[in-house]
C-alpha positions in Angstrom: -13.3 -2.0 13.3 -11.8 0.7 14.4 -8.1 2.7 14.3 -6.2 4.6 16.3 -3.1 5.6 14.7 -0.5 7.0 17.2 0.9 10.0 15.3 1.1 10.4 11.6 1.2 13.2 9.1 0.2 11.0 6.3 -3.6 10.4 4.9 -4.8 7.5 7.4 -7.5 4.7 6.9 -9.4 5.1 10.2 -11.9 2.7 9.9 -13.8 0.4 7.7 -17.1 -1.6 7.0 -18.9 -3.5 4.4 -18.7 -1.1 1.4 -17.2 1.8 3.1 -13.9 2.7 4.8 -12.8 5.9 6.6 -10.0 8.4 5.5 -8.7 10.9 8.2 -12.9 12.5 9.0 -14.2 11.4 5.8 -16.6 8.4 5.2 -15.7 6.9 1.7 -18.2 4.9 0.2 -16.9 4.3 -3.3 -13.6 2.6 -4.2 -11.1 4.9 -4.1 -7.0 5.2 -4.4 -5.4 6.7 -1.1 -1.9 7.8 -1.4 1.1 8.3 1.7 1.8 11.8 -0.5 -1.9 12.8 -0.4 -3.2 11.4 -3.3 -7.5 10.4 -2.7 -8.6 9.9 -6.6 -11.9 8.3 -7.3 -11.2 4.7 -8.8 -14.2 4.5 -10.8 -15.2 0.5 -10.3 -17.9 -0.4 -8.2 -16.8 -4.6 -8.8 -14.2 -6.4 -9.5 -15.5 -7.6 -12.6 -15.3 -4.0 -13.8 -11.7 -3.2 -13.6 -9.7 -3.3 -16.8 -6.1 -2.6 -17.9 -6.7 1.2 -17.6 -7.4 1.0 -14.0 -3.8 -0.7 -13.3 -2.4 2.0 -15.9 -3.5 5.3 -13.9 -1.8 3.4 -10.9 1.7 3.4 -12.6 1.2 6.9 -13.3 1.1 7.8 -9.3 5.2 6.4 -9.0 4.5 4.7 -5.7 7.2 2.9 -4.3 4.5 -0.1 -4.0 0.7 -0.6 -4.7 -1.3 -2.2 -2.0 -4.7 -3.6 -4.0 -7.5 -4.0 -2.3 -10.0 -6.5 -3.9 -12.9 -6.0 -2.3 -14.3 -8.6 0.3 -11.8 -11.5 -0.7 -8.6 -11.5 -2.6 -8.7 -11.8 -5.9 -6.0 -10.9 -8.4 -5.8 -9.5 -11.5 -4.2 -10.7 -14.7 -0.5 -10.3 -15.0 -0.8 -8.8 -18.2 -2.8 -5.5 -16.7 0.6 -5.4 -14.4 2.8 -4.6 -17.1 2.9 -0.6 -16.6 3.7 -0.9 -13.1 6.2 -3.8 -14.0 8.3 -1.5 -16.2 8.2 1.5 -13.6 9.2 -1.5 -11.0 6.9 -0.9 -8.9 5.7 -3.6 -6.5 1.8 -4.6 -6.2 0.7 -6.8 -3.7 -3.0 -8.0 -3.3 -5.0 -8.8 -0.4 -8.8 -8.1 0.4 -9.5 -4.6 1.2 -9.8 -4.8 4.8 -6.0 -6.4 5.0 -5.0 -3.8 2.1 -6.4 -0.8 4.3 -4.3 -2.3 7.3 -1.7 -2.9 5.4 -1.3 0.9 3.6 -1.4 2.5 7.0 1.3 0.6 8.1 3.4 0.9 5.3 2.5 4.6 5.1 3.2 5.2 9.4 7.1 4.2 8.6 7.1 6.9 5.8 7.4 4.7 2.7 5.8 6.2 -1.0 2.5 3.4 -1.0 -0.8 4.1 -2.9 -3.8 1.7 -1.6 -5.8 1.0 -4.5 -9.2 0.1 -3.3 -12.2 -2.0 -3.8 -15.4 -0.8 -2.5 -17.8 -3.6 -3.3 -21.9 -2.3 -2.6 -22.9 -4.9 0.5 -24.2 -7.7 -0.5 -28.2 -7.6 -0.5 -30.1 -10.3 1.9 -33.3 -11.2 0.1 -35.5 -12.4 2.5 
């Protein structure tokens, strides 16, 4: 799918695909946090079976307003207790699969609000013949 934004200043998802997603030019292939202030930090987790407190830790660090996490092909949600550090900065998450999150982030981002999209970049799935 494709998106064209009608004006922003702000970072942009542009597109997306199975395991990949656009930013402004760039072709991302590797999850990835995207942030309205310019924040593009690798999120090193290639499935959601890898992620761990730590990853929900370096997103309290970034002081978002909210945190839009992105799943990977379906939503899935973490356990509450890896939320705690963005509970005590009171800062909001909401998941969704990363297609809705990437939809959702430049919406949220377009009417100027502090969001980080925290995103999911699951390898396609192989077909074995």
């Amino acid at each position: 799918m494709k998106f064209q934004p009608d004006r922003s200043d702000v970072q942009t998802i542009t597109a997306y695909g199975p395991g990949w997603i656009g930013i402004d030019a760039d072709k991302v292939t590797a999850s990835v946090v995207v942030g309205s202030h310019g924040q593009r930090i690798d999120w090193h987790c290639d499935r959601f079976e890898d992620l761990t407190p730590a990853h929900f830790a370096q997103l309290a660090e970034l002081d978002a307003e909210v945190v839009i996490f992105g799943s990977g092909a379906r939503n899935r949600f973490p356990p509450a207790a890896w939320l705690q550090p963005l509970m005590a900065r009171r800062i909001g998450l909401e998941t969704m699969d990363t297609q809705a999150a990437c939809r959702t982030y430049n919406i949220l981002a377009g009417e100027g609000r502090n969001v980080v999209a925290a995103l999911l970049l699951e390898p396609p799935a192989r077909h074995h013949p």
